[in-house]
C-alpha distance (Angstrom), angle and dihedral (degrees) to the residues before:
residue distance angle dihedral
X1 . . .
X2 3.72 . .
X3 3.67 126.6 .
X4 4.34 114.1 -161.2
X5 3.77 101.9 -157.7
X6 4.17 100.7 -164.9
X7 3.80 120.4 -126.5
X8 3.73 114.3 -100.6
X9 3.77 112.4 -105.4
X10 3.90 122.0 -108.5
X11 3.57 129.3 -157.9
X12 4.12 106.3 -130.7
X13 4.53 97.7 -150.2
X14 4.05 100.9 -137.4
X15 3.61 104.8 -140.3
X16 3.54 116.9 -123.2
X17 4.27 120.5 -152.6
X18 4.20 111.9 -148.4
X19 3.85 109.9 -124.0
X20 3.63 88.3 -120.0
X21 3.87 94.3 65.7
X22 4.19 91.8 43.6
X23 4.24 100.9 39.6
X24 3.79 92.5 74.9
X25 3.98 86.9 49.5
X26 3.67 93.2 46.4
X27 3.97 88.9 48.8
X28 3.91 93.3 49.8
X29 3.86 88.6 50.3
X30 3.94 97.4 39.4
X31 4.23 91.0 53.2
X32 4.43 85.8 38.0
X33 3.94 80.6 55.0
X34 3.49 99.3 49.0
X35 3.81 93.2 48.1
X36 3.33 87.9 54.5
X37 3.81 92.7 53.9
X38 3.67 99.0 46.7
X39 4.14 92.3 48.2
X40 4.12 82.0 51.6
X41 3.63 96.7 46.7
X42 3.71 118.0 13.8
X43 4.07 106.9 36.4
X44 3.67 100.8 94.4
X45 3.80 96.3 129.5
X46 3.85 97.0 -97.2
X47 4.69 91.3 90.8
X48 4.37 85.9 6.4
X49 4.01 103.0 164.7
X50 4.09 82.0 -154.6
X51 3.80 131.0 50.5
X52 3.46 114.7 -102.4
X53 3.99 140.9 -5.6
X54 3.89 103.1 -49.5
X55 3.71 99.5 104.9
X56 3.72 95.6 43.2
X57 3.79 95.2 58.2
X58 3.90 89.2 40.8
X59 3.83 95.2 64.9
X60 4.26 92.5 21.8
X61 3.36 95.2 121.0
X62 3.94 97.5 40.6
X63 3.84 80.5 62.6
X64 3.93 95.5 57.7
X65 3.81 85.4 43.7
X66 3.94 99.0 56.8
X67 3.77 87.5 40.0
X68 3.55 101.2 -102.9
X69 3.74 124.6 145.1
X70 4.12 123.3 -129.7
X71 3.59 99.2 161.8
């Protein structure tokens, strides 16, 4: 004859982070993010941060992946 004796329960504490600590995170993301974006979908050469064509053919095919024209 067996007895099962069950496993007392625990309580597992979710930790919580304060807004204060994760807003300057959030902001470094959110501007990396939109950097990102523009290089995808605004550097042609007509408002190019850098000279010349370099960027453009980095993320070309990016472009035609997301839909966006660049011809």
């Amino acid at each position: 004859m067996s007895q099962s004796t069950a496993a007392p329960v625990s309580e597992v504490a979710i930790p919580t982070i304060p807004l204060r600590e994760l807003a300057p995170w959030a902001l470094f993301f959110g501007l990396l993010g939109l950097v990102v974006i523009f290089f995808v979908t605004t550097d042609q050469g007509a408002v190019s941060l850098p000279a010349g064509t370099a960027v453009h053919e980095w993320v070309h095919d990016g472009r035609h992946l997301l839909g966006f024209p660049c011809h």
